[in-house]
VEXZA-335619 format. One record per residue (C-alpha): x, y, z. Coordinates in steps of 0.05 Angstrom, whole numbers, plus 5000, padded with zeros to 4 digits. Last residue first. Layout:
<lumpas>
XYZ/...
</lumpas>
This chain:
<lumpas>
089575263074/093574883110/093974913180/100175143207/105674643218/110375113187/107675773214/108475393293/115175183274/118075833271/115276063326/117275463367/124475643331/124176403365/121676173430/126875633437/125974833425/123674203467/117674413485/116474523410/116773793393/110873423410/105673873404/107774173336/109573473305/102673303326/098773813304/103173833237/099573083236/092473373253/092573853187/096473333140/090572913156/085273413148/087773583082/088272853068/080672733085/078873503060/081173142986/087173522963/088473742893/085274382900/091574462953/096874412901/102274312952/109274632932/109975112990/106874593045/114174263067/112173683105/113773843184/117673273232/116672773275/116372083254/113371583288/106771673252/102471073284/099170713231/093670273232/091369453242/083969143260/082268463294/076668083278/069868123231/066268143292/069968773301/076268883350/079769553335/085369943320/091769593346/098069903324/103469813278/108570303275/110670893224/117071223199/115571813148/117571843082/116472433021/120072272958/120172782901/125972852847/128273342806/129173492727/135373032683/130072432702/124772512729/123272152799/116472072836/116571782903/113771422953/116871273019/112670953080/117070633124/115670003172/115969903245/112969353265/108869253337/103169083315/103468643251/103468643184/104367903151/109867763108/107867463039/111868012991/109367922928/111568432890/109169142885/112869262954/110469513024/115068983065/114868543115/120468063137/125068413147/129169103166/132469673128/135770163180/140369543208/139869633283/138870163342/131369783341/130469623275/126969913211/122169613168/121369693096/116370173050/113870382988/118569952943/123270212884/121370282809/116470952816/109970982778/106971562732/101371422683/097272032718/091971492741/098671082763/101671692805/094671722843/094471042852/101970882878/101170972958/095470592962/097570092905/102169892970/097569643010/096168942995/103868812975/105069013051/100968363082/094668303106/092067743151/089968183211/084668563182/087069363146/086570163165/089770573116/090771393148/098471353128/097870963057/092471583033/098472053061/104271863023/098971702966/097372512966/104372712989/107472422920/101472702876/102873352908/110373402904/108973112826/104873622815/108574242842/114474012800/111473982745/108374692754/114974862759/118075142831/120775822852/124575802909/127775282965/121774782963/124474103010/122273422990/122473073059/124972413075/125772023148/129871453172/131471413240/134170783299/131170783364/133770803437/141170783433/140971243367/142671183303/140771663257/137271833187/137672133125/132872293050/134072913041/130373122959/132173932945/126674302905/127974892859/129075542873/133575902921/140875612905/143975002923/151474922904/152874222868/156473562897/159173182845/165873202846/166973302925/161972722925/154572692942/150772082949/144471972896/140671362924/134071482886/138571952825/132272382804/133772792867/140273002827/135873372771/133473842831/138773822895/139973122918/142073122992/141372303000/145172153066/149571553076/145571133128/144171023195/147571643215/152071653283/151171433356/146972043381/144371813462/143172513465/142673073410/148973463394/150573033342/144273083296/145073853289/152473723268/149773083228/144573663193/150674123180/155073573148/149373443102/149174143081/156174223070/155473603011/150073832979/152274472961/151675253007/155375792994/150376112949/148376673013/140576463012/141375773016/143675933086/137576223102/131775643084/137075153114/138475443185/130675373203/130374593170/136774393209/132974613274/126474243253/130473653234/134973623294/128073703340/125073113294/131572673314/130072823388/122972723386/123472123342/129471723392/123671853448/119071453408/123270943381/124470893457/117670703468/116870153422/123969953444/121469873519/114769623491/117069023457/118869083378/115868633336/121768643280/126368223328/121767663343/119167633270/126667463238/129967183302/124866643288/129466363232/125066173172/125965473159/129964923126/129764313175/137364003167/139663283180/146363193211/153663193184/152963203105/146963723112/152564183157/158364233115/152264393046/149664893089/155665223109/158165363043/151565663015/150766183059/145466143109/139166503080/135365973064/134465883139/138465283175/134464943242/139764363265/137363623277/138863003311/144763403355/152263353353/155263753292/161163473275/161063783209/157464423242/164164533281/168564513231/164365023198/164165443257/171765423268/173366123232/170466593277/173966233340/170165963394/166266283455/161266043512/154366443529/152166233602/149466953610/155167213660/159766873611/157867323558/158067963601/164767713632/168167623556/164268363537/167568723595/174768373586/174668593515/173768103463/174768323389/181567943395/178267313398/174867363326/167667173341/164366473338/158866513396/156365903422/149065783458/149565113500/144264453515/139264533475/142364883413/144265583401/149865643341/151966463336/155366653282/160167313281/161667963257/159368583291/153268923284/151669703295/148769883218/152070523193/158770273155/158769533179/163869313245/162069823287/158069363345/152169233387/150268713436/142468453469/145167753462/138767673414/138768303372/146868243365/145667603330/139867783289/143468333259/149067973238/144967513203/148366763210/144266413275/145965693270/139565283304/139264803351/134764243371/130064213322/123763913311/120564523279/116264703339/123064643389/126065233332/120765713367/121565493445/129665433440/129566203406/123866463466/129566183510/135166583469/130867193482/129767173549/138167023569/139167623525/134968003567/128268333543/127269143538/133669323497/134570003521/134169913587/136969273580/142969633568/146769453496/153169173509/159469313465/162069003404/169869043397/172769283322/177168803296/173968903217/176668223177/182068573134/181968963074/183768793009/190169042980/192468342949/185568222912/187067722866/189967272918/183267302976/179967482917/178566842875/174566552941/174465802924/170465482876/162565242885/161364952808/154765112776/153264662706/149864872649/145364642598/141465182596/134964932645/140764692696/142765412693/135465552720/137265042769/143665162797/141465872805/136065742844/140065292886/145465792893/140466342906/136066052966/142865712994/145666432995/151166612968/157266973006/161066233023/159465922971/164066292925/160666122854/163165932793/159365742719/161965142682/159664982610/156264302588/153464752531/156965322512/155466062530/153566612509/145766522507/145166162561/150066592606/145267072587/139166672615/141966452677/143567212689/135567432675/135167782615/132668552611/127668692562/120968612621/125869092663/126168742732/134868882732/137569442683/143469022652/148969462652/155469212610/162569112641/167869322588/170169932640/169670452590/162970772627/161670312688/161270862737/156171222694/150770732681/152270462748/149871182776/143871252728/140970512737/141670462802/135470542844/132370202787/134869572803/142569242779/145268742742/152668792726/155368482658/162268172630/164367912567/169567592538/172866982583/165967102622/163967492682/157467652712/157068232771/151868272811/148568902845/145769272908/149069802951/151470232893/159070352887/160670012816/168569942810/167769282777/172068862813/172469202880/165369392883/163068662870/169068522916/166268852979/167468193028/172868613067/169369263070/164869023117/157568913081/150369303074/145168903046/148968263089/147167543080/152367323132/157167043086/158367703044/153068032995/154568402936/153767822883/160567592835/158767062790/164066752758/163466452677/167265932637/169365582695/176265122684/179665252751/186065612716/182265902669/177066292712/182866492760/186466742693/179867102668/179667412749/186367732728/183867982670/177568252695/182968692747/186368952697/179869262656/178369602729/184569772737/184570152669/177870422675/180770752752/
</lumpas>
């Protein structure tokens, strides 16, 4: 794999040469601003052999580099062994920014390439600028892979399929009014729709076409006077071309939006920062362009109370799965037959056989002790290591389902534990828990919250690299905008009706890793004269291992918290299990002592 790897760098050197670019940026996104892409657009992978969900690649006639975050820095470290390609740990204070490497090796007056089409306008332009600062010019080139890369997988064909409005809780016909209403305040008259998530939120469809988030490919263009879909036609089936003309939704070709936008009728077309670089340049030649947020972004993360409620149901269920996985766990680690990898194909078994199941909403993280340190550790057949009874085991997993999408995380004590380890489970659960019970005015955003979660592990001079918390959508991408629980500024309000997770962690490396994580929602908690009041609703049901708790550590406010959460778990889920796993269930959701 080194050796293709180092063969295909020189074949993107020759690309390079040929259009006269000293340097080609490679990002991990495709042209719909994807965290998660088709396996078509995954040539940052392809070209550097780097598997992690997030990264950029940077290549010169003699160098190359791949920026990545913390979640990464162990995994890349080792994937890109022998390759050539050097890791740049991303946000490190010693780490240079890309603009600033290609500074430093680099020429003046040199040319740095970009595929427009999976950049962002935010990033180009920034880009363009900082290199600007260098002396350096950014050049939009052609896609080098679609002849570099002559295995490279196809467009994905696979049909979307309509989401019930029992389910989805506002029609599509709703939705793309309340669309017309928001862009209307901006001055425009339509608006190009380029998230993949976003679109199949509004036309109330799902699809297969990304690994664990149900969207299908496509842009959707709503203006005043018609709402366009650009989808490959043979992804139509007869059920989804009525369902679209049922709600006055016409069709076009994938590939003939960008003709499309550069004839582009209207006075003025809504673009977010978002849309990829290519189609907003096509479209500010045609017609003038108001840069905004879309308001897909806030209408989709509020959810209505038909999702609200089926997140609920879609808990229960999941929790059940959890509790029943949980039971089989604590025994089968017993007989030293168990590894990471068997494990997680026994929780999707237990996950399966629940209703409305429509797979896992993410690859699962089964790190057992010095692999919890990896934050998005995925087991391999190489990698994967037997469990045994000691130590702790980090799951982080999750499901789709028709009513509610998952994403939960418990540290789980199989044996014996270090008094390290018992600390960092409890300084974990202790800002886990101080970020659960927060109360906050409307007007705050996640950044305000966050040191919640972190102030513990800061007094002990520990800290973890990723956020605290994302949103989640409704049977839809697992990691949701706008608002976020981050250290940086993130200015996204919180408010009812969100969905965010709350995920801290504590990670050393070579030892174990802790990360407990619930789902939460919004909710109203009072009306002062000081104004309107925010908390958290625990969607998440399922117990929080109490073995490794140092419980003199505890204030009786988190003890008591803990205490009326198992309460909850307990209430809601043992109707739905037998006599022997109630009972088993009742000792873990026991009061602590």
């Amino acid at each position: 794999m080194k050796q293709e790897i180092t063969n295909r760098l020189a074949s993107l050197r020759a690309f390079m040469r040929d259009k006269g670019i000293a340097a080609f940026i490679v990002p991990s996104t495709d042209p719909h601003s994807g965290e998660y892409v088709p396996a078509h657009w995954e040539s940052r992978k392809w070209i550097s052999g780097f598997t992690g969900s997030a990264g950029t690649v940077v290549v010169t006639a003699d160098k190359a580099g791949l920026w990545t975050d913390s979640r990464y820095f162990l995994q890349a470290a080792d994937q890109l062994q022998d390759t050539g390609i050097e890791l740049f740990k991303d946000r490190l204070p010693e780490t240079p920014s890309i603009p600033q490497w290609l500074g430093s090796v680099l020429e003046t007056g040199c040319k740095v390439g970009i595929d427009g089409w999976v950049n962002t306008t935010a990033d180009a332009e920034s880009l363009k600028a900082y290199l600007h600062t260098y002396g350096l010019q950014l050049v939009a080139v052609e896609d080098p892979f679609r002849t570099l890369w002559t295995d490279r997988p196809s467009l994905p064909l696979n049909p979307p399929f309509v989401l019930p409005l029992r389910y989805a809780g506002v029609s599509c016909r709703d939705k793309i009014g309340q669309i017309r209403e928001e862009i209307h305040r901006n001055g425009a008259d339509g608006i190009l729709i380029s998230a993949l998530d976003e679109i199949a939120w509004t036309l109330n469809l799902r699809g297969s076409d990304v690994h664990c988030n149900p969207v299908f490919v496509s842009y959707l263009l709503v203006t005043d006077y018609a709402c366009t879909l650009y989808i490959l036609p043979e992804k139509l089936t007869p059920e989804i071309a009525d369902y679209l003309k049922e709600n006055d939704i016409q069709t076009k070709p994938y590939e003939n939006v960008e003709a499309d936008l550069n004839t582009y009728a209207g006075k003025c077309l809504q673009l977010s920062a978002d849309t990829n670089y290519a189609l907003y340049e096509t479209a500010s030649v045609a017609t003038r362009v108001v840069r905004a947020e879309s308001p897909v972004l806030y209408l989709k993360s509020i959810k209505n109370e038909t999702e609200i409620n089926g997140f609920r149901e879609a808990m229960k269920r999941d929790g059940v799965a959890m509790v029943k996985f949980l039971i089989w766990l604590k025994e089968a680690v017993k007989s030293g037959k168990e590894t990471e990898l068997t494990i997680d194909n026994r929780l999707y078994e237990f996950r399966a056989e629940q209703r409305d199941f429509k797979g896992i909403s993410f690859d699962t993280i089964a790190g057992y002790q010095e692999h919890g340190a990896i934050v998005h550790y995925e087991a391999t057949e190489d990698t994967a290591v037997t469990l045994h009874p000691e130590g702790l085991l980090l799951l982080d997993s999750g499901a789709q389902y028709l009513d509610g999408t998952t994403d939960i995380t418990r540290t789980i004590v199989l044996g014996a534990l270090t008094d390290e380890q018992k600390l960092d489970y409890t300084l974990v659960l202790k800002g886990f828990i101080q970020l659960s019970m927060a109360e906050f005015p409307y007007g705050t955003c996640g950044t305000q919250l966050d040191v919640l979660a972190r102030q513990f592990m800061w007094k002990a001079g520990i800290n973890y690299g990723h956020g605290t918390g994302h949103g989640v959508g409704h049977f839809l991408n697992v990691h949701e905008g706008p608002h976020q629980f981050r250290m940086n500024h993130v200015p996204a309000l919180l408010l009812p009706g969100m969905t965010v997770t709350n995920e801290p962690g504590i990670y050393r490396s070579n030892k174990h890793g802790v990360r407990t994580e619930n789902t939460m929602l919004i909710v109203r908690s009072k009306e002062t004269e000081f104004g309107d009041f925010y908390k958290f609703e625990p969607l998440t049901l399922c117990p929080i291992d109490k073995e490794a708790i140092l419980t003199e550590m505890m204030s009786p406010e988190e003890t008591n918290w803990l205490n009326d959460y198992h309460a909850l778990v307990y209430e809601q889920l043992s109707p739905m299990l037998g006599s022997d796993e109630q009972a088993w269930l009742k000792e873990a959701t026991a009061p602590l002592k």
